[in-house]
Residue frames relative to the residue before (quaternion, step in Angstrom):
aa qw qx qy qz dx dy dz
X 1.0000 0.0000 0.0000 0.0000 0.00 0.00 0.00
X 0.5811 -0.5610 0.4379 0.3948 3.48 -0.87 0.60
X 0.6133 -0.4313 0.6176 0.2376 3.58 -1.64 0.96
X 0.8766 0.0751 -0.1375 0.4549 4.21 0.89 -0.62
X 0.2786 0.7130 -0.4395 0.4699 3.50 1.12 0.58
X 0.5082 0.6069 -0.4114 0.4520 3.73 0.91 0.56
X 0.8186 0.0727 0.0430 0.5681 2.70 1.51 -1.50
X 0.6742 -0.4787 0.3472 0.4424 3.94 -1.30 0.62
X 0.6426 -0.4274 0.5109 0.3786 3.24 -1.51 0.90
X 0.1324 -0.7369 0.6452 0.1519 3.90 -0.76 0.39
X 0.4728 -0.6701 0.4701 0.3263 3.69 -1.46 0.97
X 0.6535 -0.3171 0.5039 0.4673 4.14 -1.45 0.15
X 0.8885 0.0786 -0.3067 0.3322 3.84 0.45 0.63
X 0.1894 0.5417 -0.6707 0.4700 3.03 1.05 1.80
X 0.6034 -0.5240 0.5323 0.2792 2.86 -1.68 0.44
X 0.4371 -0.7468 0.4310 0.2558 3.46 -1.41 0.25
X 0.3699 -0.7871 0.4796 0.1171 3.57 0.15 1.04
X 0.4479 -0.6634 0.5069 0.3199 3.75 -1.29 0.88
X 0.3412 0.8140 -0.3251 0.3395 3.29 1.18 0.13
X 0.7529 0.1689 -0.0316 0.6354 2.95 0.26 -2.04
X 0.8224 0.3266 -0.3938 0.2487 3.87 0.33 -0.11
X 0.4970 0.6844 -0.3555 0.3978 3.23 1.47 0.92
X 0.5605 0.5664 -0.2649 0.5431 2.72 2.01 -1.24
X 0.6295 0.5424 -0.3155 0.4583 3.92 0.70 -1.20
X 0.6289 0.5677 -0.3776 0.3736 3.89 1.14 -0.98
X 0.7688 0.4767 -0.2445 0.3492 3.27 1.22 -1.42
X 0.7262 0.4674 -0.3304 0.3809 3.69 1.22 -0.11
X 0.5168 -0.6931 0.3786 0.3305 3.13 -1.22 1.07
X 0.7921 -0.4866 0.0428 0.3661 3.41 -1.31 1.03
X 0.6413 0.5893 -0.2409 0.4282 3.44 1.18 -0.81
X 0.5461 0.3820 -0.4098 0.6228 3.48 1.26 -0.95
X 0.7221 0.4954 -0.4026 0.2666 4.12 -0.31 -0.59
X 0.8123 0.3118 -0.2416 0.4295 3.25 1.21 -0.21
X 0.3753 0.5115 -0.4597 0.6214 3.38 1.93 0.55
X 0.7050 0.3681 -0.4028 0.4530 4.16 0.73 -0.15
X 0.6304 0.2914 -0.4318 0.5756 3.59 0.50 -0.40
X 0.7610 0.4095 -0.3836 0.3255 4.10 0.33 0.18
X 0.4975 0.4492 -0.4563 0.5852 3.28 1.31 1.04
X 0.7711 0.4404 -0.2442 0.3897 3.34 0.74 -1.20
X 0.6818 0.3748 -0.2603 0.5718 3.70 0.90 -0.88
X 0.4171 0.6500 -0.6231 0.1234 4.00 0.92 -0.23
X 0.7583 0.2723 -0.4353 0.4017 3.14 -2.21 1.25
X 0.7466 0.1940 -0.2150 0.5989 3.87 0.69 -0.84
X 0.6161 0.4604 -0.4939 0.4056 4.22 0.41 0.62
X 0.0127 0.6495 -0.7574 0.0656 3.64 -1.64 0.59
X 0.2855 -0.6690 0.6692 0.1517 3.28 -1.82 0.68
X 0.3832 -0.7139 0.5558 0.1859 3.22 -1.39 0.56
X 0.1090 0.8258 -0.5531 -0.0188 3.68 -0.36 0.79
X 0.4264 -0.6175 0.5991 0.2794 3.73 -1.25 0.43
X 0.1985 -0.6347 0.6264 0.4067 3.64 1.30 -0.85
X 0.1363 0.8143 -0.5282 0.1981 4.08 0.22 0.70
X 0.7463 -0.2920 0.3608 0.4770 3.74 -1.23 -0.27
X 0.8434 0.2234 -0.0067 0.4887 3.77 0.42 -1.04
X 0.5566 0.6495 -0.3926 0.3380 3.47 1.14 0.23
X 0.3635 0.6778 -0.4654 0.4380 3.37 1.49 0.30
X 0.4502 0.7559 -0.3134 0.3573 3.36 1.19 -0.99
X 0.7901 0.2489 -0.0481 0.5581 3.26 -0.16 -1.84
X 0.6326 0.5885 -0.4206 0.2767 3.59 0.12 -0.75
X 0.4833 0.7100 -0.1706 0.4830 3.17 1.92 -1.48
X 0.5599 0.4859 -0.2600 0.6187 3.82 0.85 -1.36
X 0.7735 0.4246 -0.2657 0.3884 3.36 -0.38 -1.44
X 0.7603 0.3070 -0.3635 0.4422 3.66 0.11 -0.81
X 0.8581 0.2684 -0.2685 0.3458 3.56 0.53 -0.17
X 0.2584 0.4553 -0.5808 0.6234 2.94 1.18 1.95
X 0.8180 -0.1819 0.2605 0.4794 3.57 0.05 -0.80
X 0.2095 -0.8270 0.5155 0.0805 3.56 0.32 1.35
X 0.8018 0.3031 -0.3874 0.3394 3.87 1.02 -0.13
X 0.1625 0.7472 -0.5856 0.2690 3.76 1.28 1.13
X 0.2617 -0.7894 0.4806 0.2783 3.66 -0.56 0.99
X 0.3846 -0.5757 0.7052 0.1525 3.39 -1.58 1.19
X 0.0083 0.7406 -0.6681 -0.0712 2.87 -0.97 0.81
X 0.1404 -0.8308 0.5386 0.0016 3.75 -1.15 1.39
X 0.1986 -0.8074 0.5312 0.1628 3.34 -0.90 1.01
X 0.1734 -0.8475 0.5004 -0.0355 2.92 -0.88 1.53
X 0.3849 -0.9034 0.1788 0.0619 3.43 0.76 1.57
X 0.3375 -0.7012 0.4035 0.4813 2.97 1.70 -0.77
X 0.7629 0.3445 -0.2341 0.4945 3.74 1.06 -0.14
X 0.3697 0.7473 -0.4758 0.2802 3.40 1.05 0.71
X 0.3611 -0.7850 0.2753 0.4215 3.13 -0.98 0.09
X 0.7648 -0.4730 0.1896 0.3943 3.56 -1.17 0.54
X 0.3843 0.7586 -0.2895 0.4393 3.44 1.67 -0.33
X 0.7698 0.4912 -0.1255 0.3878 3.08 0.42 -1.95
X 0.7914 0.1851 -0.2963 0.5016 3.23 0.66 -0.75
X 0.3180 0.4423 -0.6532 0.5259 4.08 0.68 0.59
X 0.7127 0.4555 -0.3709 0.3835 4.00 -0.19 -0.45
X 0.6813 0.3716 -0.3505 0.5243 3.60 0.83 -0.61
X 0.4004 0.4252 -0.5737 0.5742 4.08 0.87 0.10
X 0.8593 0.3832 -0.2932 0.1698 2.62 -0.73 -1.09
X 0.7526 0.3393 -0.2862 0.4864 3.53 1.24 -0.54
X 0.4494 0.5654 -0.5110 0.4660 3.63 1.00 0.27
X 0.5693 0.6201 -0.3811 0.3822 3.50 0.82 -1.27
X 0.8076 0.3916 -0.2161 0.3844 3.07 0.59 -1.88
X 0.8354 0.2798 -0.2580 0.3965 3.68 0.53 -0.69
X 0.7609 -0.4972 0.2838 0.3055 2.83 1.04 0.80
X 0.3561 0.8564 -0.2788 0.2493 3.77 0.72 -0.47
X 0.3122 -0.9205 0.2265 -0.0628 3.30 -0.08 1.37
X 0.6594 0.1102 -0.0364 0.7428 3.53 2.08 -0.78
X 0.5190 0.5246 -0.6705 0.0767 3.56 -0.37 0.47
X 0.4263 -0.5823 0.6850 0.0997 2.47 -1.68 1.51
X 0.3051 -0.7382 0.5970 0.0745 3.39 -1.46 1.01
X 0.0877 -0.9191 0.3775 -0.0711 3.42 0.43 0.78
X 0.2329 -0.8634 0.4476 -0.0024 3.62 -0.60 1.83
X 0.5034 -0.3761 0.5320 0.5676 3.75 -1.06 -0.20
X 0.4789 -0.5655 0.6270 0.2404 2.65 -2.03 0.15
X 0.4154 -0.7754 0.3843 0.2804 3.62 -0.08 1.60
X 0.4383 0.6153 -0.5616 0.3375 3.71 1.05 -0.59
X 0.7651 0.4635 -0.1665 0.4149 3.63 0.52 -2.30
X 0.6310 0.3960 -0.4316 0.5086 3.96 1.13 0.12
X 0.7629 0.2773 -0.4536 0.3678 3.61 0.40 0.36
X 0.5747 0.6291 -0.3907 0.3483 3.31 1.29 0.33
X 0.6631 0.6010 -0.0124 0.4461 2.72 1.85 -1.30
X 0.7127 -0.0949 0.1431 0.6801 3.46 1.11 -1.58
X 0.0431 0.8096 -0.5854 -0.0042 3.25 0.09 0.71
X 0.7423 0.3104 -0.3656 0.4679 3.80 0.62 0.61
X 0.5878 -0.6195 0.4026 0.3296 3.17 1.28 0.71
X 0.7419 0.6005 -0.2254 0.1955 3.84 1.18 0.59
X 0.4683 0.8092 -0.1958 0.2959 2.83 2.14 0.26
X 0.2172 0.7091 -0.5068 0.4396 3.16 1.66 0.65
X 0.8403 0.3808 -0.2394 0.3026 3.23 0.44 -1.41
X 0.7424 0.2444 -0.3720 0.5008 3.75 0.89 -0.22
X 0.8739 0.0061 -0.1877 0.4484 3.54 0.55 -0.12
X 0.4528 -0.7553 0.4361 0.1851 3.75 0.04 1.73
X 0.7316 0.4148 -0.2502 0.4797 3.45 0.27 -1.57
X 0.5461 0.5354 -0.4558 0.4553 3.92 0.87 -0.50
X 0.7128 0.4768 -0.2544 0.4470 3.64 0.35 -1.56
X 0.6831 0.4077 -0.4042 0.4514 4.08 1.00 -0.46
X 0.5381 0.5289 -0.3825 0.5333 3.73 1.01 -0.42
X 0.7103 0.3837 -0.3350 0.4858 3.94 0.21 -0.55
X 0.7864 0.2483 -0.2386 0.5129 3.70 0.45 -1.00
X 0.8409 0.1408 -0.2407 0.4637 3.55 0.25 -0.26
X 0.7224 0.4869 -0.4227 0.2498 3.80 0.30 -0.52
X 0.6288 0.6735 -0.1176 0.3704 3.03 1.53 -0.88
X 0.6788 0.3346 -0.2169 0.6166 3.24 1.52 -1.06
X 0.7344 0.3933 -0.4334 0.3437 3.56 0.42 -0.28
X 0.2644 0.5818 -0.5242 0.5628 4.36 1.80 0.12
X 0.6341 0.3958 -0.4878 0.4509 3.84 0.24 -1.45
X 0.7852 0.4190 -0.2233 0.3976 3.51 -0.61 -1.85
X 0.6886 0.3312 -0.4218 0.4881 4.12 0.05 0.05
X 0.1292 0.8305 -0.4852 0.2412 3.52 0.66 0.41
X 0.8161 0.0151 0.0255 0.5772 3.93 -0.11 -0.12
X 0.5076 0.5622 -0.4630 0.4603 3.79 1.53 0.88
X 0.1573 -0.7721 0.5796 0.2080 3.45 -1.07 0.93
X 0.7343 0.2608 -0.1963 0.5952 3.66 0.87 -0.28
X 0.1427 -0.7166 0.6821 0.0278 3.52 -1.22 0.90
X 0.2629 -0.6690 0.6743 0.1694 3.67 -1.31 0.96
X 0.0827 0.7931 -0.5945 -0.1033 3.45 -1.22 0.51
X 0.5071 -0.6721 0.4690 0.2669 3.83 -0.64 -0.19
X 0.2681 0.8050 -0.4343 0.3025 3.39 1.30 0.44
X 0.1280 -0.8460 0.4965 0.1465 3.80 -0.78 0.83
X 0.6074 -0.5228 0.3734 0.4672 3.52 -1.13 -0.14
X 0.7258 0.5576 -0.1251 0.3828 3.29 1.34 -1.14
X 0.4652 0.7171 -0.3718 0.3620 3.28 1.36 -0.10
X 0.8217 0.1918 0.0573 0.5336 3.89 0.60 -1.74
X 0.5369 -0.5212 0.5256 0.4047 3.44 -0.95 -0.56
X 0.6575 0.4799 -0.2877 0.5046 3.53 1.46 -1.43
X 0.5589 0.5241 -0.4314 0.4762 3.84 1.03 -0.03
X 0.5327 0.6576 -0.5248 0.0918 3.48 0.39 -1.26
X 0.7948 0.3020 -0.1932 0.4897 4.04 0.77 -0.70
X 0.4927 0.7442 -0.3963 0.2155 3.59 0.91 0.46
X 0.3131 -0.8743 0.3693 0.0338 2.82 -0.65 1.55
X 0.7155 -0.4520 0.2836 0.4510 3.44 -1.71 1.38
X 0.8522 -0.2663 0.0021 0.4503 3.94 0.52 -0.70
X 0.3203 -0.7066 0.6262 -0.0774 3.09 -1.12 2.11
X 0.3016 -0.5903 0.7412 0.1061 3.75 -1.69 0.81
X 0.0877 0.7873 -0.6080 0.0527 3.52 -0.28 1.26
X 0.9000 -0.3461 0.1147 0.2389 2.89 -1.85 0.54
X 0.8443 0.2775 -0.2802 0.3628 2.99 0.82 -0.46
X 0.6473 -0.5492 0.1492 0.5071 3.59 1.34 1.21
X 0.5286 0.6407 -0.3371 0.4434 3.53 1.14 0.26
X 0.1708 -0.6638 0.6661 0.2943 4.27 -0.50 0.53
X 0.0209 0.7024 -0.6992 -0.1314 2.77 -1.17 0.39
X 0.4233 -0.7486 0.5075 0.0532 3.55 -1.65 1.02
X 0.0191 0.8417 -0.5377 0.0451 3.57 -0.43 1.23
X 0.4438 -0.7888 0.4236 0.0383 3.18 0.05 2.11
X 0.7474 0.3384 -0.1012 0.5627 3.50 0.63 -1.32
X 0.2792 0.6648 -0.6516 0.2358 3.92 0.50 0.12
X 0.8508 0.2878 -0.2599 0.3547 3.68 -0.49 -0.77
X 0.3024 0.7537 -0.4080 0.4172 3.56 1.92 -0.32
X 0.0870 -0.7967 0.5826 0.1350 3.73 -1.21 0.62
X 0.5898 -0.4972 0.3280 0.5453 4.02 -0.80 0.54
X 0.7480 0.3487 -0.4301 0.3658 3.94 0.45 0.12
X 0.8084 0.1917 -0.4184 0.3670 3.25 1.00 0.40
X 0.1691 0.6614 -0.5137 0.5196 2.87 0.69 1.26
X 0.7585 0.4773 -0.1760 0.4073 3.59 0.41 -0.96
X 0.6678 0.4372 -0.1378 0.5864 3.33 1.80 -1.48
X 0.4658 0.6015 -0.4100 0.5031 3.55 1.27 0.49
X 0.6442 0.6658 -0.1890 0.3255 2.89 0.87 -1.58
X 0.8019 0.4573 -0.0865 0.3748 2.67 0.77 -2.05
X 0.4946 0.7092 -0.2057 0.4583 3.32 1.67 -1.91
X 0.8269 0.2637 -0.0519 0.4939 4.06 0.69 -1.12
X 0.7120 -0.4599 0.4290 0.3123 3.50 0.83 0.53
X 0.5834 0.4784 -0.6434 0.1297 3.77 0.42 -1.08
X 0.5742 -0.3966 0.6625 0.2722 3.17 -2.35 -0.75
X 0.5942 -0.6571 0.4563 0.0834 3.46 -1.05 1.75
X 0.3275 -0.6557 0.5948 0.3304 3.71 -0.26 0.29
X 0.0248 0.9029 -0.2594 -0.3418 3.76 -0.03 0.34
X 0.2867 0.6560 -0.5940 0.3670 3.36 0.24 1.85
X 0.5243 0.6529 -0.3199 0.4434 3.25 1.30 -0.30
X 0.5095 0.3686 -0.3471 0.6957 4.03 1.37 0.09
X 0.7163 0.4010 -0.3751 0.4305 4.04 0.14 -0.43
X 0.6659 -0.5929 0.2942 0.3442 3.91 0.73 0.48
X 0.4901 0.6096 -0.3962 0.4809 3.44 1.60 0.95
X 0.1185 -0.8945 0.4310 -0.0008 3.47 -0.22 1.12
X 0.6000 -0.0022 -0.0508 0.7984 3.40 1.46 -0.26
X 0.2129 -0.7797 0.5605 -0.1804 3.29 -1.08 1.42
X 0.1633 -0.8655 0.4597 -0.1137 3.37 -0.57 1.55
X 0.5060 -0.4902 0.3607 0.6112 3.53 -0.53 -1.46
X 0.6446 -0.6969 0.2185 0.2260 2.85 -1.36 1.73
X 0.5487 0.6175 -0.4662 0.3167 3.41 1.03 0.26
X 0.5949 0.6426 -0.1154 0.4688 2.81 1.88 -1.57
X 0.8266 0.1939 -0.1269 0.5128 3.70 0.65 -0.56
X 0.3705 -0.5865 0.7203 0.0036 3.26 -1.63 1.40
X 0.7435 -0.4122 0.5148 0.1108 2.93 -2.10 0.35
X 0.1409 -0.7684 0.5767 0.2388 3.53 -0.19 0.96
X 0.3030 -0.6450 0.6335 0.3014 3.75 -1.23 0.21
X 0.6665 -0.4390 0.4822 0.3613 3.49 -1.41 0.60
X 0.6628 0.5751 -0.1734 0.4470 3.22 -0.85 1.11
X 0.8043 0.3577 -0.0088 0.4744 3.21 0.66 -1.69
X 0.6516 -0.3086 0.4158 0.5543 3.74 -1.47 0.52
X 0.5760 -0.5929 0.5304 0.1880 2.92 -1.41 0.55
X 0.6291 0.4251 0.0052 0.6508 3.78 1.80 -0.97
X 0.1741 0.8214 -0.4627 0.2845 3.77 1.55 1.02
X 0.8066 0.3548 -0.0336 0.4716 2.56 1.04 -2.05
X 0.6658 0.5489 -0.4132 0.2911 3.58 0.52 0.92
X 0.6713 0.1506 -0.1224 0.7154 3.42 0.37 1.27
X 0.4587 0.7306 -0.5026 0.0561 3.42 0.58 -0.34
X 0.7821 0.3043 -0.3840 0.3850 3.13 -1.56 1.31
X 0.6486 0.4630 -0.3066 0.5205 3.27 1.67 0.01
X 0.5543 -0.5353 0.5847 0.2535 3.72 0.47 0.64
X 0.5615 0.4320 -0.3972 0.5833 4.23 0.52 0.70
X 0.0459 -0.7058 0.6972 -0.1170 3.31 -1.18 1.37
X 0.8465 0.0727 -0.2117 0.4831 3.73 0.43 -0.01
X 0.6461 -0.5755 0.4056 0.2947 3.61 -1.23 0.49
X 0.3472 -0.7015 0.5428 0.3045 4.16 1.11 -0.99
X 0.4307 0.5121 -0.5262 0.5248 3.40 1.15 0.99
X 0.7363 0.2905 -0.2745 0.5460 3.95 0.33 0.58
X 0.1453 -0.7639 0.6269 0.0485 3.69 0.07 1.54
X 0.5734 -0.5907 0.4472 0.3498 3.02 -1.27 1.46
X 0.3891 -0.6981 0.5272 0.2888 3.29 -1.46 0.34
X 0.6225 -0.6975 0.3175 0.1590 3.62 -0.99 1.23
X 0.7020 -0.3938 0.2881 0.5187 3.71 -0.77 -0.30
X 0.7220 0.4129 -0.4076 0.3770 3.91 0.76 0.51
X 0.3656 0.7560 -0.5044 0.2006 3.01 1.00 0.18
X 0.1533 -0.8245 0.5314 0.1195 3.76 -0.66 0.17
X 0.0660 0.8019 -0.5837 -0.1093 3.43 -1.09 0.24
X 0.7631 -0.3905 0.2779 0.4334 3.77 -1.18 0.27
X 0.6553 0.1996 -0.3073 0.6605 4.06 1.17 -0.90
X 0.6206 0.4863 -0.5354 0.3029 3.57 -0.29 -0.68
């Protein structure tokens, strides 16, 4: 029997109980997202980039419930790679609703009408192409899966399996305690498909203005933004004073 089948699904403004975020801490990533994919079913979605390592979670996700919508922003500046990779993994795992999800062309010709605002103001150009449309596209979702790790940032380094963030939404980060080597032995262990930039010195992979080459050696997340002092995109509101985890 579910670990929450005692009690009603609760909405993105109930509080989070040590309960349900101890119980969610102790299961391993697959059992946590087959429980928040019975219990939250109809009001949950995952967020993917279709990236290097999103085969990973998608993998989890489709074989809990292969029609949880994914919902991908597809910026218009990606790179032509990325989306050959999202065919190619929907195909393969089977996947049932991703929605591909655009700016709104009104706010790109007010906003950037030459397609160039990456270059004087980055964090502007990630709020128009990607924060904005994906607020649109989580609409009527109370829980959001993502694929975020501990090991990736510094601002990750304490992010918990499940966090009530800011913008009234829980969101669930299966792979938080996951490191880049297992990850990889997943990968490898199950067959997925490589992203294939991920052999050409792109470990985490963005829009192609936005992301550089990582040299051997380096953070794995060098080559994003690099040289601007910017490490995330503002598509994951921080999570607020309820968040909970197993030590905290």
């Amino acid at each position: 029997m579910s670990f929450l089948a005692s009690a009603p699904p609760v909405s993105a403004a109930d509080e989070l109980t040590p309960r349900r975020s101890l119980g969610l801490e102790m299961l391993p990533a697959a059992a946590a997202i087959a429980e928040v994919a019975e219990t939250w079913r109809g009001r949950i979605a995952v967020v993917s980039s279709f990236g290097t390592q999103s085969a990973v979670l998608l993998h989890l996700v489709a074989r809990a419930d292969p029609s949880i919508p994914v919902i991908f922003l597809d910026t218009g500046k990606l790179f032509a790679e990325t989306l050959q990779h999202r065919d190619r993994l929907v195909a393969a795992l089977g996947l049932r609703d991703v929605r591909s999800i655009a700016p709104d062309p009104a706010a790109l010709a007010a906003r950037d009408p030459i397609g160039a605002l990456w270059m004087r103001h980055p964090d502007a150009c990630c709020t128009l192409r990607k924060a904005e449309p994906q607020a649109r596209a989580l609409a009527g979702f109370d829980l959001v899966i993502t694929g975020r790790k501990r090991y990736q940032t510094a601002e990750r380094q304490r992010l918990p399996l499940l966090e009530a963030a800011s913008d009234g939404r829980y969101r669930l980060n299966p792979l938080a305690a996951w490191t880049e080597e297992m990850i990889e032995a997943y990968r490898a262990q199950h067959g997925l498909i490589a992203h294939p930039l991920a052999a050409e010195g792109y470990p985490s992979i963005g829009c192609r203005h936005c992301t550089d080459r990582v040299a051997p050696g380096e953070d794995p997340r060098a080559g994003r933004w690099r040289g601007r002092g910017k490490v995330e995109c503002g598509m994951h509101p921080r999570g607020d004073a309820r968040r909970a985890t197993a030590s905290e």
